[in-house]
C-alpha positions as CSV (number, residue, x, y, z in Angstrom):
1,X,10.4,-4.2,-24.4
2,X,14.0,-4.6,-23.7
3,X,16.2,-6.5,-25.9
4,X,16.1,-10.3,-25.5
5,X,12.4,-10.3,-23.2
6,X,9.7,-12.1,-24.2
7,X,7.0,-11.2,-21.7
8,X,6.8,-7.8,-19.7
9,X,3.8,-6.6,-17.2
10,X,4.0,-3.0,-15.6
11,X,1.3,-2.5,-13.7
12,X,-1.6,-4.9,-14.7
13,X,-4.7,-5.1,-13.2
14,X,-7.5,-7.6,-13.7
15,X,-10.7,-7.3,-12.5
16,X,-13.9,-10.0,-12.6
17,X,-16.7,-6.8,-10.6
18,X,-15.4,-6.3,-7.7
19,X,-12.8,-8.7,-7.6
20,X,-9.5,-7.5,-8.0
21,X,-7.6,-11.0,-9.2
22,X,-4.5,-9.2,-10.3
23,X,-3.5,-5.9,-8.6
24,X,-0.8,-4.1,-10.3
25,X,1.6,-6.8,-10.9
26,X,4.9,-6.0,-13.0
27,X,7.7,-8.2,-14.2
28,X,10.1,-9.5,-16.6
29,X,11.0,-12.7,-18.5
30,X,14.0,-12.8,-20.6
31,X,14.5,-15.2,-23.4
32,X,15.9,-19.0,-22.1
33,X,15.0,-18.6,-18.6
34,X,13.0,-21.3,-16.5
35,X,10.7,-19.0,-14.1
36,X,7.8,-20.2,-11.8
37,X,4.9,-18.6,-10.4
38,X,4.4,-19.8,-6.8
39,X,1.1,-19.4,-4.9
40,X,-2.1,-21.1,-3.6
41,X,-5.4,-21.7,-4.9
42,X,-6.9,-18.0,-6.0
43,X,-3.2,-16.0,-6.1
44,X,-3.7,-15.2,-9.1
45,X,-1.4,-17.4,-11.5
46,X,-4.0,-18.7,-14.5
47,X,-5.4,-15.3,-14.5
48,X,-2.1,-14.0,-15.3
49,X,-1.6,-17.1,-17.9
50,X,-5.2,-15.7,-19.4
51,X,-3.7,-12.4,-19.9
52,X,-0.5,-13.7,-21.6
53,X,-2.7,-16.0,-24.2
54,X,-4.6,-13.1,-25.0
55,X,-8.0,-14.4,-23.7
56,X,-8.7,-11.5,-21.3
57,X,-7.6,-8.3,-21.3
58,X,-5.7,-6.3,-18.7
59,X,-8.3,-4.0,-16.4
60,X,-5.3,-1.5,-16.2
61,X,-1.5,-1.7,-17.0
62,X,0.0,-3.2,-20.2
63,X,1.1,-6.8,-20.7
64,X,3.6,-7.6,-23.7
65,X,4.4,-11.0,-25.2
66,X,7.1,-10.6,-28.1
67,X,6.8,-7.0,-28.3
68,X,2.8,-7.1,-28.6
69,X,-0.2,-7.1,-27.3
70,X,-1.3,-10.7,-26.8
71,X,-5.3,-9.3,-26.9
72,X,-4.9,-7.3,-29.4
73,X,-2.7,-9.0,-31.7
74,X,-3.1,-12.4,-30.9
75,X,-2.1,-14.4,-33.6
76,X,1.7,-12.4,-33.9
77,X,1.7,-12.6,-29.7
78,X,1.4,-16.1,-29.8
79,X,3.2,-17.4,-32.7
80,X,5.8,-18.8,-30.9
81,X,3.9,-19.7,-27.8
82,X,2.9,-23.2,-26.8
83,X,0.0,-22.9,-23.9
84,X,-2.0,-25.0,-21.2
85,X,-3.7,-22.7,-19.5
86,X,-6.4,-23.7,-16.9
87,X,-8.5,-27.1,-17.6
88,X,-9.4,-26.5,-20.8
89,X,-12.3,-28.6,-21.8
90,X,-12.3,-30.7,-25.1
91,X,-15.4,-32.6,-27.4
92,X,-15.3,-36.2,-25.5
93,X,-15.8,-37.4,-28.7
94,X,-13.4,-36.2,-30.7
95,X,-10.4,-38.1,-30.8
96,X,-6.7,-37.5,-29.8
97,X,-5.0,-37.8,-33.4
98,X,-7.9,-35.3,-34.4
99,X,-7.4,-33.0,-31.8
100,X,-3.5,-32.8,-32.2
101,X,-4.1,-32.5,-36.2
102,X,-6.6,-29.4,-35.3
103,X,-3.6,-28.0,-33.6
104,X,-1.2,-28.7,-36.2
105,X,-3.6,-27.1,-39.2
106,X,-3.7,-24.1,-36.7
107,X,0.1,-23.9,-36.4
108,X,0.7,-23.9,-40.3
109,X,1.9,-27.3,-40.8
110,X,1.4,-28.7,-44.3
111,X,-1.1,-31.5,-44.1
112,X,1.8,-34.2,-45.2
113,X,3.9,-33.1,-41.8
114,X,0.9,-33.6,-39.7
115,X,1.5,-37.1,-39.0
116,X,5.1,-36.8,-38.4
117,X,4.9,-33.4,-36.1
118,X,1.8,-35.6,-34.0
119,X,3.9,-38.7,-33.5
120,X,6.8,-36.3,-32.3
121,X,5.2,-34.8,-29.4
122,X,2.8,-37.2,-28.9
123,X,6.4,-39.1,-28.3
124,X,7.7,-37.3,-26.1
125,X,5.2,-36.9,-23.5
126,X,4.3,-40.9,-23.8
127,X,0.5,-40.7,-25.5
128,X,1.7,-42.1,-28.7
129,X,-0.5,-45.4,-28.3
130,X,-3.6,-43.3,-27.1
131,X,-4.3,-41.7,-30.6
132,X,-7.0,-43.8,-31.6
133,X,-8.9,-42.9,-28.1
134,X,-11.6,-40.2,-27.4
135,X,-11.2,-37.7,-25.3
136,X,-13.6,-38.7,-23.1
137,X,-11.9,-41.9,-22.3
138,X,-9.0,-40.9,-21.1
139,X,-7.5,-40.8,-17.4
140,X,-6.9,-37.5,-16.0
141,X,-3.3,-38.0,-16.5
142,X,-3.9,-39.2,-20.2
143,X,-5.6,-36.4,-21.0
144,X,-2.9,-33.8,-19.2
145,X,-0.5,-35.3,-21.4
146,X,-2.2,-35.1,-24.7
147,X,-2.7,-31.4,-23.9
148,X,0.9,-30.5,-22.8
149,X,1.9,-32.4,-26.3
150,X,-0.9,-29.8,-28.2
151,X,1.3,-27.3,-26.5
152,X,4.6,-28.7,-28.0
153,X,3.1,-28.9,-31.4
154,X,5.7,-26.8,-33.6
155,X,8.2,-26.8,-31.3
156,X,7.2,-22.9,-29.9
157,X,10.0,-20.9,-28.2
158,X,7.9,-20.2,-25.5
159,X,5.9,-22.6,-23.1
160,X,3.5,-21.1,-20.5
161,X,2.0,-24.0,-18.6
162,X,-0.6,-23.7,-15.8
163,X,0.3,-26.5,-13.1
164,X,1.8,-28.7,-15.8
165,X,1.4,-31.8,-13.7
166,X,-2.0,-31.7,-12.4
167,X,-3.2,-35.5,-13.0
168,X,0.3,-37.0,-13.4
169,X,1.5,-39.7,-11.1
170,X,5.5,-39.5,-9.0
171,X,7.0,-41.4,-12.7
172,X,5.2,-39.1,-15.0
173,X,6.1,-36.0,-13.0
174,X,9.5,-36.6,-13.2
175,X,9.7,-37.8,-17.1
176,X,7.8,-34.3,-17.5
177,X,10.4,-32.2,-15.5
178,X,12.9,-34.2,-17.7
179,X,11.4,-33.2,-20.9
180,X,10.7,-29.4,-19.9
181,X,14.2,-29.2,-18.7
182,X,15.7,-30.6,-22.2
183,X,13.7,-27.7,-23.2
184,X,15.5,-24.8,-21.6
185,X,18.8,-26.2,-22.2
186,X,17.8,-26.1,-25.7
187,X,17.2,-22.6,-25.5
188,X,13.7,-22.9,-24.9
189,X,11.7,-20.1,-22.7
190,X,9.3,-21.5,-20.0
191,X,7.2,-19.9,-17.7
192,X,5.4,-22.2,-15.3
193,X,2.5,-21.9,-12.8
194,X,1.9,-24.2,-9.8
195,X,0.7,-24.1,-6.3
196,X,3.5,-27.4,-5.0
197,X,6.6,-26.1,-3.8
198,X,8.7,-29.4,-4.9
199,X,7.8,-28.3,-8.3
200,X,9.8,-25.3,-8.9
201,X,13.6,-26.5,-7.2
202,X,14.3,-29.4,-10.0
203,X,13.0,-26.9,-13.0
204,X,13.4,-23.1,-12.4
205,X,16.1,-21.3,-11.7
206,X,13.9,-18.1,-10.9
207,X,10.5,-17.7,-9.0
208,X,7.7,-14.8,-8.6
209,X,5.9,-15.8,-5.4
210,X,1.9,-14.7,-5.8
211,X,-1.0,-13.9,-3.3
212,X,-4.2,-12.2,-3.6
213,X,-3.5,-11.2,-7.0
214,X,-0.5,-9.3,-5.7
215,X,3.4,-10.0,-6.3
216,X,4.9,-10.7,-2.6
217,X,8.7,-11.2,-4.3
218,X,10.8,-12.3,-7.3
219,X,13.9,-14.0,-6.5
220,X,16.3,-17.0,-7.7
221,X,15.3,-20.6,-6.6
222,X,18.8,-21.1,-5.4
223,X,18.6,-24.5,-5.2
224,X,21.0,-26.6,-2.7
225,X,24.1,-26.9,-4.6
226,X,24.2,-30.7,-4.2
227,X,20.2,-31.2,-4.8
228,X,20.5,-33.3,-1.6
229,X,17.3,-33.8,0.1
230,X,17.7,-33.3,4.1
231,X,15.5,-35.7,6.4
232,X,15.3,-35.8,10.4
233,X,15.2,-39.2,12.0
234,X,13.7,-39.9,15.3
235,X,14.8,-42.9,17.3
236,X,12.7,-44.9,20.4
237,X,16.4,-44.7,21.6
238,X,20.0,-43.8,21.5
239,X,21.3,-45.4,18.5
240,X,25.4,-45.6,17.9
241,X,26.8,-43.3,15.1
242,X,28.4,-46.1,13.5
243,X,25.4,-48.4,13.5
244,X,23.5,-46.0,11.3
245,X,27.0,-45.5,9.1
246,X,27.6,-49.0,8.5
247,X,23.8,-49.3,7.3
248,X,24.0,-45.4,5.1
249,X,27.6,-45.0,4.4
250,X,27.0,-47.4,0.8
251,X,24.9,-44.5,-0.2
252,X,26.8,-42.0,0.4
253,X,24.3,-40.6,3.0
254,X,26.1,-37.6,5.8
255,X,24.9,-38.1,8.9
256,X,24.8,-35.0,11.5
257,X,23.7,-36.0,15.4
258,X,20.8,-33.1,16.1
259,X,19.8,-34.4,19.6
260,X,19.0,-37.3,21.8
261,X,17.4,-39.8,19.9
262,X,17.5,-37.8,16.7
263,X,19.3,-38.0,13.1
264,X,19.5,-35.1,11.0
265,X,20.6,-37.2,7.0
266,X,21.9,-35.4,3.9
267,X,20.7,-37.3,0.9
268,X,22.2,-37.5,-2.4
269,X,20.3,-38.6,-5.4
270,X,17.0,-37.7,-4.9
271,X,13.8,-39.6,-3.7
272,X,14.8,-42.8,-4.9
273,X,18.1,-42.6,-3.1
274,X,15.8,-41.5,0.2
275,X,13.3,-44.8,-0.2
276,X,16.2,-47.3,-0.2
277,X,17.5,-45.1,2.8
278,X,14.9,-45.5,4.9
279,X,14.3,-49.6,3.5
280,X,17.7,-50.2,4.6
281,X,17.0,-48.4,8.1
282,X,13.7,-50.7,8.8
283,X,15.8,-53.7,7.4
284,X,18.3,-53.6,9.9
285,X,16.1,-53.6,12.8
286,X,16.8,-49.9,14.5
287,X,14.2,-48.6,16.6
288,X,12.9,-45.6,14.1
289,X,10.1,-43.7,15.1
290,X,9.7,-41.0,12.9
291,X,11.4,-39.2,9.2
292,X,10.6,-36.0,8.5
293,X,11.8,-34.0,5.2
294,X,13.0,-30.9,6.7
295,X,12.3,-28.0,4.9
296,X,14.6,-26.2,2.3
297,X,15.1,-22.2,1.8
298,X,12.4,-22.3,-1.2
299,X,9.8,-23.7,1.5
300,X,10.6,-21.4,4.3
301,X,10.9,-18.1,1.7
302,X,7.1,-19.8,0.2
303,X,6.1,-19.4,4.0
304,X,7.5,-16.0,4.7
305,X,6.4,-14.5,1.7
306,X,2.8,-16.2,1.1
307,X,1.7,-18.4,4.3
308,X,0.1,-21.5,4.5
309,X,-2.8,-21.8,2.1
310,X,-5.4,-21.7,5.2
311,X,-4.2,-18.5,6.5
């Protein structure tokens, strides 16, 4: 491995009989960076998060996490990894605190640091109160979040996740997106796997796009440089430029006239900034028909390189 990578693939292969689920895939991840793997259903992505953890091996090609092979050498691959790969399935049972302090015995952690290291990540992703609960009594949410804080138990320099949010309502996804963000400015590696588009913009600055097992391209995010969100209004009819400035001009909203009838907005700020948009558009009484979020370059790259999922 180069100096400063933490993962490298050249040529791997996986094969379940005749099923080829990875078909000679290589690629790089450097230490710090915030990458994504993009793709449906059946691409290819937790199959390539198996490989990484060391719980299959590759059918051809060589795989390389910290210099070593993560089959192998499993316990010096993974070291310094933190992973949620799949659904794994717990005891229903067994409860949260216990679970967490069967993670924290496997990290090395003196049993007097237990409590401390639990309450820590447990604190971060919101679960704190939920120690005394079993397993099996959790939400699907709940439970997501008590695995993602297993995976932050000891603080590892690398996070793989496989589709991170799965379970979490709009708030939690974004107080997640916060937390794995702090991450990577903190020097933190993260490698991400997920099948929602929206996902990757607000996290990654890099994505590998994934289908049928094969790599179709590996290219920045580039987000928009404002992070505006663009939205396409419809009218029942003509409606004056100044009426819908006088209405979106306190939120600092551009308008750009797209055709008869039709509003092309440039929103600052998010969703959140978007909702009060379109509150303040009903409130004042103008004839709106239709908002559609127009797609960005991610979206239209996603359909270039992969398709829609039922092609």
């Amino acid at each position: 491995m180069a100096p400063g990578e933490v993962i490298s693939l050249d040529q791997v292969e996986r094969t379940y009989g005749e099923n080829r689920a990875l078909d000679a895939v290589s690629f790089r991840v450097r230490s710090g960076e915030a990458v994504a793997l993009l793709g449906p259903n059946g691409a290819g992505k937790t199959t390539t998060f198996r490989l990484l953890t060391g719980l299959v091996p590759p059918s051809a090609g060589s795989l390389r996490v910290f210099g070593v092979d993560p089959f192998t050498q499993r316990a010096s691959a993974l070291a310094h990894v933190g992973a949620l790969v799949g659904s794994p399935g717990s005891l229903p049972y067994l409860k949260v605190y216990d679970l967490l302090e069967h993670v924290c015995r496997i990290r090395g952690f003196p049993r007097g640091q237990f409590l401390k290291e639990i309450q820590r990540t447990t604190g971060e992703m919101g679960v704190t109160a939920l120690l005394q609960r079993p397993m099996g009594g959790l939400s699907t949410g709940q439970e997501r979040r008590v695995l993602l804080s297993a995976a932050l138990v000891g603080d590892p320099e690398l996070l793989l996740l496989d589709e991170p949010t799965l379970g979490l309502d709009p708030i939690a996804r974004g107080d997640l997106r916060g937390l794995l963000g702090n991450l990577v400015r903190r020097g933190h590696t993260l490698v991400v796997s997920t099948h929602l588009i929206e996902e990757v913009s607000p996290l990654c600055s890099r994505v590998l796009f994934l289908k049928n097992g094969r790599l179709q391209g590996d290219e920045p995010v580039a987000p928009r440089p404002d992070g505006a969100i663009r939205l396409r209004l419809r009218f029942r009819s003509e409606i004056p430029a100044e009426d819908l400035r006088r209405t979106l001009d306190p939120l600092r909203i551009t308008l750009v006239p797209s055709g008869p009838g039709t509003v092309d907005l440039s929103i600052p700020g998010g969703e959140a900034i978007q909702v009060e948009a379109l509150r303040a558009l009903v409130a004042s009484g103008v004839p709106l028909l239709e908002a559609e979020r127009l797609q960005d370059d991610l979206t239209q790259r996603y359909l270039q390189r992969v398709g829609r999922e039922e092609e």
